[in-house]
Each structure stands twice: as C-alpha cells, then as structure tokens.
MILO-642472 format. One line per 3 residues: number of its first residue (from 1); their letters; for each residue x, y, z of N, C-alpha, C. Coordinates in steps of 0.1 Angstrom, whole numbers, plus 5000, padded with zeros to 4 digits. Each point is the difference from the previous one (the first is absolute). Layout:
# MILO-642472
NUM = a = X/Y/Z/X/Y/Z/X/Y/Z ~ ... $
END
This chain:
# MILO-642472
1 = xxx = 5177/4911/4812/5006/5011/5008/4991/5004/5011 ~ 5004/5000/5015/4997/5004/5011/4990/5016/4999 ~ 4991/5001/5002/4990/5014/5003/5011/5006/5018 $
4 = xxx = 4998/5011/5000/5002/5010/5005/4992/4992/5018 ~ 4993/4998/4996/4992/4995/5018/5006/4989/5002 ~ 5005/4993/4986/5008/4989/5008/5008/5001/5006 $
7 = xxx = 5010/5009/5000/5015/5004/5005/4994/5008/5018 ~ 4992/5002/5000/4997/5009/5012/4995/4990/5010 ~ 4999/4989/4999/4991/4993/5009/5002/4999/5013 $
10 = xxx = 5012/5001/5006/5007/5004/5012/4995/5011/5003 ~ 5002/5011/4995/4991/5013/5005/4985/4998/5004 ~ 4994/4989/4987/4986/5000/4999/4999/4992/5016 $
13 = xxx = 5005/4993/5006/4997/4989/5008/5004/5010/5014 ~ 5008/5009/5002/5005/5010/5007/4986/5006/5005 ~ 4996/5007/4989/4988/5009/5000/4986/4990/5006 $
16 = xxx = 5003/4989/4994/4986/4996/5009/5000/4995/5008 ~ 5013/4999/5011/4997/4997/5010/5001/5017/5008 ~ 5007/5006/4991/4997/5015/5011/4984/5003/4998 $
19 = xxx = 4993/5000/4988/4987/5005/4997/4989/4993/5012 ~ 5003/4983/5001/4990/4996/5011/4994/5008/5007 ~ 5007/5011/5006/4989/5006/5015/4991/5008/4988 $
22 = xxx = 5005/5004/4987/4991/5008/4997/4985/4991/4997 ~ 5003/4990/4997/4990/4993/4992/4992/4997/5016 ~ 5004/4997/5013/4992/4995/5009/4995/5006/5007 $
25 = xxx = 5001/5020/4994/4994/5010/5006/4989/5003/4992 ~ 5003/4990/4989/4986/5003/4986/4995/4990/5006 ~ 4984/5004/4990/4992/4988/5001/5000/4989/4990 $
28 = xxx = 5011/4999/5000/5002/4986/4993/5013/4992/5008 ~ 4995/4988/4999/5010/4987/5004/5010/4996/4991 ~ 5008/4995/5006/5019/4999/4992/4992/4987/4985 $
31 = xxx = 4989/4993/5003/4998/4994/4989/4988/5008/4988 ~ 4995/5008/5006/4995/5015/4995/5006/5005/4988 ~ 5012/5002/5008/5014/5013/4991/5009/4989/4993 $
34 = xxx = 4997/4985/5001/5008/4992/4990/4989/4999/4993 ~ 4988/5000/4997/4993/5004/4987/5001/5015/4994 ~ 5001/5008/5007/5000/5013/4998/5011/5001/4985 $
37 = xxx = 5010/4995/5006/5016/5002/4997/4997/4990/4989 ~ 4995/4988/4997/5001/4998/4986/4992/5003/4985 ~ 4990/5007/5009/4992/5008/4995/5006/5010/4988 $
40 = xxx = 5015/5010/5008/5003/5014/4996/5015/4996/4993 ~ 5000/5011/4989/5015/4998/4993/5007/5011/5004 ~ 5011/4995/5004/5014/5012/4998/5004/5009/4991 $
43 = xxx = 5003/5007/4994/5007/5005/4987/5010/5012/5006 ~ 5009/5003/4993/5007/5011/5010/5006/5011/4981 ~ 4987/5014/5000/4996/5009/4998/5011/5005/4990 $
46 = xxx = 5006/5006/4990/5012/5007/4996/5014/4988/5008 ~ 4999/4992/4996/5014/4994/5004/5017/5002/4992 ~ 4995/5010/4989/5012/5005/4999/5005/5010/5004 $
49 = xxx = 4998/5007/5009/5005/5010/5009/4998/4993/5019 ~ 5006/4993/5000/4994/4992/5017/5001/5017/5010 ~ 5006/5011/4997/4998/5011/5011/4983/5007/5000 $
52 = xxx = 4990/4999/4985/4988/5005/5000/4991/4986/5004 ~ 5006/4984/4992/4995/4991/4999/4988/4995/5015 ~ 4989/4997/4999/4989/4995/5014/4998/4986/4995 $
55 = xxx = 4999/4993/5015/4991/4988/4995/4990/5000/5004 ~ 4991/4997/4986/4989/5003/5007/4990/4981/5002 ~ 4987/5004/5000/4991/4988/4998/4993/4998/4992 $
58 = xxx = 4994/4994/4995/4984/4994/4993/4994/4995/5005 ~ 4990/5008/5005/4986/4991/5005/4990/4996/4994 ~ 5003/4997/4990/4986/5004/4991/4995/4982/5004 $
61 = xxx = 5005/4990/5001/4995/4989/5004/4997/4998/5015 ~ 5003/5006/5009/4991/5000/5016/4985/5002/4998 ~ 4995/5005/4994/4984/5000/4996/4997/4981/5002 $
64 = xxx = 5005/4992/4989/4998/4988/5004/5004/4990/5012 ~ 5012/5004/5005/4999/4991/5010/4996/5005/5014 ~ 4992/5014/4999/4994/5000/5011/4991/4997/5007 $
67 = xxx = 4989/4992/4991/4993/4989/5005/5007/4989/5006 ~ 5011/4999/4995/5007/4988/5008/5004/5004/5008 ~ 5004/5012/5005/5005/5003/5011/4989/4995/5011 $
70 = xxx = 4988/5012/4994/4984/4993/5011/5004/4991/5010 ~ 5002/4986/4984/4994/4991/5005/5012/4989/5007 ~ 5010/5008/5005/5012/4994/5006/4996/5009/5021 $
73 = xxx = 4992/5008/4993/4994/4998/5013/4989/5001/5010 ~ 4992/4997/4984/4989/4991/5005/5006/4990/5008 ~ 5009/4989/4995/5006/4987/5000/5005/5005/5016 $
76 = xxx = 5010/5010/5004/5002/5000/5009/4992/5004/5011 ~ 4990/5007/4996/4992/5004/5010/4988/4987/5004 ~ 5002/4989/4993/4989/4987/5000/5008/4994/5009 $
79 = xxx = 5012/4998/5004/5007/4991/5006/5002/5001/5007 ~ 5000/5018/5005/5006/5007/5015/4987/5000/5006 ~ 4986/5002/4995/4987/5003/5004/4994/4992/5009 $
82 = xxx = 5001/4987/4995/4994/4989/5007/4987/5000/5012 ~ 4988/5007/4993/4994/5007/5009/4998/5007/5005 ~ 5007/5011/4997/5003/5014/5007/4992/5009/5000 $
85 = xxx = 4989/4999/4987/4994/5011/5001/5003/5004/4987 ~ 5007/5003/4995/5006/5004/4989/4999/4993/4984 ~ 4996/5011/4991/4998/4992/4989/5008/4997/4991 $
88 = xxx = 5000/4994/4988/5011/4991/4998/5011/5009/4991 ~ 4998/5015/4999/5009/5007/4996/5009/5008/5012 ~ 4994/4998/5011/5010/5002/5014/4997/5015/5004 $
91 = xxx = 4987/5003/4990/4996/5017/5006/4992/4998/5009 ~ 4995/4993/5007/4994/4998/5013/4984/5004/4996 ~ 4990/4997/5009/4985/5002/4999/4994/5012/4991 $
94 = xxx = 5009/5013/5009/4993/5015/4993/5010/4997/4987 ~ 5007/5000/4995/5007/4998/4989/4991/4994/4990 ~ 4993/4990/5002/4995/4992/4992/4988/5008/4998 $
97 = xxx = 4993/5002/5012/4987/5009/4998/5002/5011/4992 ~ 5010/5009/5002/4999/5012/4990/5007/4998/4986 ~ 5007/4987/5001/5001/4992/4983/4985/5000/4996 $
100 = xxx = 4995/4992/5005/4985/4995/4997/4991/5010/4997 ~ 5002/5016/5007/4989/5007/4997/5012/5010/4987 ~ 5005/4994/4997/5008/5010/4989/5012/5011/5004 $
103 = xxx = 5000/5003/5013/5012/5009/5000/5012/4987/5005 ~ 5009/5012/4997/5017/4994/5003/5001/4996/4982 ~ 4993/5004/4994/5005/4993/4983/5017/5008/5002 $
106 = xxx = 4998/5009/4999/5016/5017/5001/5016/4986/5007 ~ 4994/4992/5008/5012/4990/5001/5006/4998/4993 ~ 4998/4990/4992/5007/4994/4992/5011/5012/4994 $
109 = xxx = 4992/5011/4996/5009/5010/4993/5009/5001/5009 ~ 4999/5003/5011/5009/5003/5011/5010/4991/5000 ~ 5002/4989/5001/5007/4989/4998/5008/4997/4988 $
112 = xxx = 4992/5006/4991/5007/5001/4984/5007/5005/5003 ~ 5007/5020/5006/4996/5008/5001/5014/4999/5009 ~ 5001/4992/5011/5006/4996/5007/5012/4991/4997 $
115 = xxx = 4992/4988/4992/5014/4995/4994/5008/5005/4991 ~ 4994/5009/4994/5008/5005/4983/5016/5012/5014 ~ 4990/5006/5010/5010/5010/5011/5011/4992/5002 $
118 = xxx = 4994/4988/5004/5015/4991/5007/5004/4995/4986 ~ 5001/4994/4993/5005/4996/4988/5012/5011/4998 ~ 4993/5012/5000/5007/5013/4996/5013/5006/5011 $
121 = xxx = 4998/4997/5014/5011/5000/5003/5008/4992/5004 ~ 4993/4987/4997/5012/4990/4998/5011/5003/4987 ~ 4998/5004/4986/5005/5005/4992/5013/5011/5007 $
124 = xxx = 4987/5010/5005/5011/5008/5004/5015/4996/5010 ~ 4996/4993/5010/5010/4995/5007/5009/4988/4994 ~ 4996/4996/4987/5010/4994/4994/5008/5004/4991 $
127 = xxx = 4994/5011/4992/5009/5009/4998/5010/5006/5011 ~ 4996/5004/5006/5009/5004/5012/5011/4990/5005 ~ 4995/4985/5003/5010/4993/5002/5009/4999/4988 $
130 = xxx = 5000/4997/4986/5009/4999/4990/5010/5010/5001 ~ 4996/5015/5001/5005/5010/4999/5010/4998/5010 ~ 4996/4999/5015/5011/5001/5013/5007/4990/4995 $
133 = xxx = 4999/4985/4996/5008/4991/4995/5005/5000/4988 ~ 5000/5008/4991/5011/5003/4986/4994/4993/4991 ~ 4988/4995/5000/4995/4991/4989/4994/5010/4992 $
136 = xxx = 4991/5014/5004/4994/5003/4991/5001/5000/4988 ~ 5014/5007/5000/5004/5001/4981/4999/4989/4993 ~ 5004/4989/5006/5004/4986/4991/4984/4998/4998 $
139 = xxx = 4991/4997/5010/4989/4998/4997/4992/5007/4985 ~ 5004/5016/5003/4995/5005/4989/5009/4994/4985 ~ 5010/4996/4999/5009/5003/4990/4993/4986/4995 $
142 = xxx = 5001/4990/5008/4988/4987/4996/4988/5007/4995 ~ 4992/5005/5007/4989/5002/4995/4996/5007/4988 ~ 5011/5009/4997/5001/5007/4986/5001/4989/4994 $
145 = xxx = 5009/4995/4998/5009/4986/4990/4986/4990/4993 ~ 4989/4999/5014/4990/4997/4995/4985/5004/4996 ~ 5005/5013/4990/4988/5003/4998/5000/5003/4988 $
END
C-alpha cells in the first residue's frame, strides 16, 4: 500500500521548483538542499481531523549529513577556486584565519539553524499547495490508514 507522500508527488515536484529562489537566497546550493531534503522526514500531525492536521518534519538526522553538506562545498569551492585565493571551503583568506584562531565555530549552528528554517517552510508551502489543490484530506486519510 502506497504512503501518503507517494500520492502527492506532483505537488512535491510543484513546490520545488517554486521553493528554488528560496534555496538560492540561502546559503546553500540546489545540491546543498538535495542533501538537506534526504536528510528530513515528512509526517503530517493528527491526520484524522485534516482541518487541525500540520505537516510537519524530522530533523533529527540533518546533524549527520551536515558535514556532507561542508564538504559538497568544499568540493565546489576547489573547482571554482583555482587559485583564487580562497581556501578550500570557499570562505576566502579572513574566513580561514578566523577559522584558525577559533572564532566563526556559531556557523555551523547557523547553518543547522538555517536548514531546519527552510526545511520548515518548505513543509509549510506544501501544505499549502495540497490544501489549494484538494489533496489535503486524502493525504491525511492515507496517512491515518497508516499509522
């Protein structure tokens, strides 16, 4: 039997091509936010009432692939660099130097911090898309069915 995200995928595919500008105002890259995204689970909240019902997320696994996020752009920042000056995480000279003497650690949190925001209103706007397109209920009525 089909899960509830299966049936939505059309919406799901809707939403990320509207979400792009959000992701390319963040500091992460569209291959960034496709780790981000496999990272986090869907679940959608009280699905037997779809009028109180939220979807929400799980983040509890973006802790680990955020080192791979790093290092996707480390990878990109080695390729674009080519001598530039810039070190191989793409924060440029002072970046590195105030890596090196210990501050900027509060990053990363930032970035955590940052993806969990966007994760969260991508949720929100797909809720929103189901809703304007009549899927929400069905979604939820799946999603009860399987729980």
């Amino acid at each position: 039997m089909a899960d509830w995200k299966d049936r939505v995928v059309g919406e799901r595919m809707s939403v990320d091509d509207e979400f792009g500008e959000q992701v390319e105002a963040s500091s992460f890259s569209r291959q960034q936010w496709g780790l981000i995204m496999t990272a986090v689970n869907f679940r959608i909240e009280n699905p037997d009432d779809p009028e109180t019902a939220r979807l929400t997320v799980d983040t509890g696994k973006l802790p680990q692939v955020m080192p791979e996020i790093d290092n996707v752009e480390k990878q990109m920042a080695s390729m674009g660099a080519g001598g530039s000056g810039s070190t191989s995480s793409g924060e440029g000279f002072l970046g590195g130097v105030k890596r090196a003497l210990g501050f900027g650690g509060g990053d990363e949190d930032e970035r955590y911090e940052e993806a969990e925001t966007l994760v969260r209103e991508y949720a929100s706007l797909l809720q929103e898309r189901l809703e304007e397109n009549g899927r929400w209920a069905e979604a939820c009525r799946v999603a009860a069915s399987d729980e």
